[in-house]
ROTORZA-249027 format. One line per 8 residues: number of its first residue (from 1); their letters; for each residue x negated, y, z negated of N, C-alpha, C, O. Coordinates in steps of 0.05 Angstrom, whole numbers, plus 5000, padded with zeros to 4 digits. Each point is the difference from the previous one (the first is absolute). Example, Ala and Ser with C-alpha at 12.3 -4.5 7.8 and 13.67 -1.06 7.14 Angstrom:
2
1> as> 4736/4886/4844/5018/5024/5000/4982/5024/5000/4979/5000/4987 ~ 5028/5021/5027/4984/5024/4999/5015/5022/4986/4990/5022/4996
***
This chain:
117
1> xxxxxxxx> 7751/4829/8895/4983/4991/5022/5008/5015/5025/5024/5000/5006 ~ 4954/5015/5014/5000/5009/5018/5000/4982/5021/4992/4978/4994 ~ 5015/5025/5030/4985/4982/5026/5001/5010/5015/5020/5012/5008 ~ 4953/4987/5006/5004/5024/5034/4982/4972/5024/4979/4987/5001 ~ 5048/5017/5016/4993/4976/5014/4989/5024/5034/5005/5023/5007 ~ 4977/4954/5006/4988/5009/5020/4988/4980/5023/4992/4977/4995 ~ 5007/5031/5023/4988/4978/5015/5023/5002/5026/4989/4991/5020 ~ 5031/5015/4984/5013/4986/5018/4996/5018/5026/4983/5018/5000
9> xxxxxxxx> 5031/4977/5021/4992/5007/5025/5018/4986/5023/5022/4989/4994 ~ 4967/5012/5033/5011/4979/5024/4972/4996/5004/4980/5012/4993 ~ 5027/4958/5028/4984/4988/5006/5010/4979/5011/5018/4991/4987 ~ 4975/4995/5040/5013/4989/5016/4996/4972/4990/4977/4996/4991 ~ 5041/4982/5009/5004/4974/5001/4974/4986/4996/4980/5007/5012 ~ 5020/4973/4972/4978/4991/4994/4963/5016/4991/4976/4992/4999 ~ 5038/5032/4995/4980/5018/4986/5000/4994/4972/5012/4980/4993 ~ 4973/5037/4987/5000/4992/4977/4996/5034/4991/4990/5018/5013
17> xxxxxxxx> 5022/4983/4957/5003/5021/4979/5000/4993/4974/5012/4980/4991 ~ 4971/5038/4991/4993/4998/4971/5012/5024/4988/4993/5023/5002 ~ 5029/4966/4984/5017/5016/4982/4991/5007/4972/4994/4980/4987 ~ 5003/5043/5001/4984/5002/4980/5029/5012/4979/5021/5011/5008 ~ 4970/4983/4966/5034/5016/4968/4964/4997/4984/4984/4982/4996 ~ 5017/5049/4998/4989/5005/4972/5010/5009/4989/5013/5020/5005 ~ 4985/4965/4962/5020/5009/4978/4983/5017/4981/4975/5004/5003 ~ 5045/5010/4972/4992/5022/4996/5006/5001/4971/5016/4982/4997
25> xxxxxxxx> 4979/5029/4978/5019/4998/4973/4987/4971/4988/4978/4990/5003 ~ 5048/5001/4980/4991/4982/4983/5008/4972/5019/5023/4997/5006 ~ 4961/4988/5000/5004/4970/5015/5005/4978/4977/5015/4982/5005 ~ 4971/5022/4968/5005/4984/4985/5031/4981/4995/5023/5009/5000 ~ 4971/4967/4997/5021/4978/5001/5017/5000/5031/5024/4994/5001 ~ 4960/5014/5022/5011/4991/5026/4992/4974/5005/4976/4994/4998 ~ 5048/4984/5010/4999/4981/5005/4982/4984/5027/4982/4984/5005 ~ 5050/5040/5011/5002/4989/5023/4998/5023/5025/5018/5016/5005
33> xxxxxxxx> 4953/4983/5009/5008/5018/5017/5011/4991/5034/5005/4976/5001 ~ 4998/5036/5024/5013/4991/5010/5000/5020/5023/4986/5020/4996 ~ 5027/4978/5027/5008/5010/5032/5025/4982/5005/5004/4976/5000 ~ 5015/5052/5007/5031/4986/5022/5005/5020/5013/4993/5023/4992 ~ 5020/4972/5029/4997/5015/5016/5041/5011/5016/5020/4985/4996 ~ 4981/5027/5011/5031/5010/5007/5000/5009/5030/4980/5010/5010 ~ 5043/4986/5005/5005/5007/5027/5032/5017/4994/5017/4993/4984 ~ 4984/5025/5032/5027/5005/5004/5024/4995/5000/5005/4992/5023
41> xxxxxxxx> 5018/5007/4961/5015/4977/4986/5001/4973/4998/5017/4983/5005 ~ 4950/5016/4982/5004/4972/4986/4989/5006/4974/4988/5021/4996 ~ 5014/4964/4988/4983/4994/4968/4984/5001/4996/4989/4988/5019 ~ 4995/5020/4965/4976/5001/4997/4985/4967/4992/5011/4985/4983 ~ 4968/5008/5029/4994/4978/5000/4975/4984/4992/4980/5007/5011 ~ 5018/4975/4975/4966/4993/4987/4994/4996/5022/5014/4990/5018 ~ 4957/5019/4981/4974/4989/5015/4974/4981/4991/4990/4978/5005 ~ 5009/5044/4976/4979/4981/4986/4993/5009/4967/5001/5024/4993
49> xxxxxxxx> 4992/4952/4987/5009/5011/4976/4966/4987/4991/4986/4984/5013 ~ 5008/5028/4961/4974/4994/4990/4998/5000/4975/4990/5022/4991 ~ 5017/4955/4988/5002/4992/4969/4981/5013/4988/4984/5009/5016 ~ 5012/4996/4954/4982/5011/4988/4978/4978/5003/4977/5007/4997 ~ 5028/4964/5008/4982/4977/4991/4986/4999/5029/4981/4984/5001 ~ 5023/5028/5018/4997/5002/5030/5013/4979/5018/4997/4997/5025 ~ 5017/4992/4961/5030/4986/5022/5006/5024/5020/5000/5024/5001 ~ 5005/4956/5014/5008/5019/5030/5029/4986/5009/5008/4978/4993
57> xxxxxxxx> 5006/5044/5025/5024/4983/5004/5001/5017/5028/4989/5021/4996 ~ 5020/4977/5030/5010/5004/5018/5019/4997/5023/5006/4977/5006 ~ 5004/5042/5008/5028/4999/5016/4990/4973/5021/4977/4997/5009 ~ 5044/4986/4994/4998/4979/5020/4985/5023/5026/4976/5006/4999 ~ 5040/5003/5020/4988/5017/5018/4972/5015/4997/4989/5006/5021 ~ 4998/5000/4956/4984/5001/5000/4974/4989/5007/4981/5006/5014 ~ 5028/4968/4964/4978/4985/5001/4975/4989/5004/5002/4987/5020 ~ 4982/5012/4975/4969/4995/5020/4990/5034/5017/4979/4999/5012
65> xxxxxxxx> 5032/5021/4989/5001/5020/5018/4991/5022/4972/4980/5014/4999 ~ 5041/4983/4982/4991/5027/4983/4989/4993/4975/5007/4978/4991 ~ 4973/5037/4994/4989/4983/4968/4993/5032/4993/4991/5019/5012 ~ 5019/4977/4963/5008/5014/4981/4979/5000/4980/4991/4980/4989 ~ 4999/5048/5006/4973/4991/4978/4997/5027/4977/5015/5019/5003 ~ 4966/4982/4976/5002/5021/4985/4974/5005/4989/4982/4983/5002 ~ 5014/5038/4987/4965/5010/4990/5000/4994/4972/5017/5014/4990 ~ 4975/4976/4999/4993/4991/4972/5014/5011/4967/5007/4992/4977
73> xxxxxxxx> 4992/5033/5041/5019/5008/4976/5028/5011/5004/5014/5010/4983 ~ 4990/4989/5034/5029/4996/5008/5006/5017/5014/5018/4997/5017 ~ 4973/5017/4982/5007/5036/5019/5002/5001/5017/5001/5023/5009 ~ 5000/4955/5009/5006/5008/5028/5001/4968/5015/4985/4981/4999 ~ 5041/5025/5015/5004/4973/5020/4997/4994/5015/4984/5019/5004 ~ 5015/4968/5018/4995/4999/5031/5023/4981/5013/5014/4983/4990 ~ 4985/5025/5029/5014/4975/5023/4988/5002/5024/4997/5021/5012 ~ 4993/4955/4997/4974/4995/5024/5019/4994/5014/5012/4981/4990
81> xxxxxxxx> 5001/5030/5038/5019/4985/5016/4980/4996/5023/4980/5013/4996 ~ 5022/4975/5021/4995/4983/5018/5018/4996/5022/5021/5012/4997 ~ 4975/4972/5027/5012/4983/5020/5032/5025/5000/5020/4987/5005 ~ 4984/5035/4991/5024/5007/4995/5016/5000/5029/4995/4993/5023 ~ 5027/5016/4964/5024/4992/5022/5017/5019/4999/4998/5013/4979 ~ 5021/4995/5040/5023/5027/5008/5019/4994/4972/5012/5019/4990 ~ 4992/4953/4997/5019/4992/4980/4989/5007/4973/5011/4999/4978 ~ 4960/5011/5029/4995/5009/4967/5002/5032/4997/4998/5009/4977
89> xxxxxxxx> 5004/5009/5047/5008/5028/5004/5020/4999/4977/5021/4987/5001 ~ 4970/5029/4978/5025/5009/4960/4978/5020/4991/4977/5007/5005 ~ 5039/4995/4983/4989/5026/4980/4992/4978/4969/5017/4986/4989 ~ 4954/5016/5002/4991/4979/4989/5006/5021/4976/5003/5024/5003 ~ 4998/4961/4967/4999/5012/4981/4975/4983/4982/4991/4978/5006 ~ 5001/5038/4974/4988/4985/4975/5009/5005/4984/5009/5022/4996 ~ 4993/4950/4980/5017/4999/4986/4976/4981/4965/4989/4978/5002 ~ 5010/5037/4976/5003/4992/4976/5018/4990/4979/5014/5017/4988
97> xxxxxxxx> 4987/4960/5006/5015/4988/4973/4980/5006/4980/4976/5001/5002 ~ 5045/5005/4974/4994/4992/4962/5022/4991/5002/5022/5003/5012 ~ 4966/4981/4971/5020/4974/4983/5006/5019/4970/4982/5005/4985 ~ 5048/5004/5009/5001/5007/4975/5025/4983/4989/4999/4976/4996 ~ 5020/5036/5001/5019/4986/4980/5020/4998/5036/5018/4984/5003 ~ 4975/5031/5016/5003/4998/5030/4975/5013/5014/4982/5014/4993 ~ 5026/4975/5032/4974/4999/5023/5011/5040/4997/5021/5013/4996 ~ 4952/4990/5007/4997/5026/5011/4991/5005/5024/4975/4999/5001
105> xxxxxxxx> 5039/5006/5019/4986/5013/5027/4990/5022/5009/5015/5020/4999 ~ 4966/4982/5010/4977/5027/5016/5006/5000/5023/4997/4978/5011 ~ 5011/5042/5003/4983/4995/5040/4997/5023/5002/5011/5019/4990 ~ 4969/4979/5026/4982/5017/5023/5026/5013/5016/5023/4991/4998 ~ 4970/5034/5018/5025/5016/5016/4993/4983/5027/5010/5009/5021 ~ 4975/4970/4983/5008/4989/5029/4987/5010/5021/4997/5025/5003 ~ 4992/4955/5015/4983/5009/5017/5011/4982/5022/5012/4978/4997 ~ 4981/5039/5035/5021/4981/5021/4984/4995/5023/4991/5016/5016
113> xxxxx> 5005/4952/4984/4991/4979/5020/5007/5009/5030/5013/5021/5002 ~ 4983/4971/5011/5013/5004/5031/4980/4986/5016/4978/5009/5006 ~ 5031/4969/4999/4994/4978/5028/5017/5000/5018/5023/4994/5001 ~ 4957/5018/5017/5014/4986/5033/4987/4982/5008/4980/4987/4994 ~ 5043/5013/5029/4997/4963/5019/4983/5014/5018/4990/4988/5019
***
């Protein structure tokens, strides 16, 4: 599985950005797809995750601000941010699970947010 993520940019405080990961190759038996995002020595961190059953799961900080969505057949993810803030300025990734005998991970090379106050 490929992923080429896109969408990011600046944009001042309380603006809003639509992050786009189209995937590429075989998607078959992807579970779980997903967005986390990384700042300069820290960890890389969930944002927002999206079950094969369409369970959604997201970062406390997020919350209510970003929703996470996908096109039907899987190929491509979104993250709708919203209301954003100088604290969500990271370099966002997209990220694919398969479930095999272990999780297999995909990501995207990363695309970088930038909010100012």
């Amino acid at each position: 599985v490929q992923l080429q993520a896109s969408g990011g940019g600046s944009v001042q405080a309380g603006g809003s950005l639509r992050l786009s990961c189209a995937a590429s190759g075989s998607i078959s038996g992807i579970n779980v797809m997903g967005w986390y995002r990384q700042t300069q020595g820290k960890q890389r961190e969930l944002v927002a995750t999206m079950f094969s059953d369409g369970f959604t799961n997201y970062a406390d900080s997020v919350k209510g601000r970003f929703t996470i969505s996908k096109d039907n057949a899987k190929t491509a993810i979104y993250l709708q941010m919203n209301s954003l803030k100088p604290e969500d300025t990271a370099v966002y990734y997209c990220n694919f699970k398969r479930a095999t005998i272990i999780w297999m991970d995909y990501w995207g090379q990363g695309t970088l947010v930038t909010v100012s106050s």
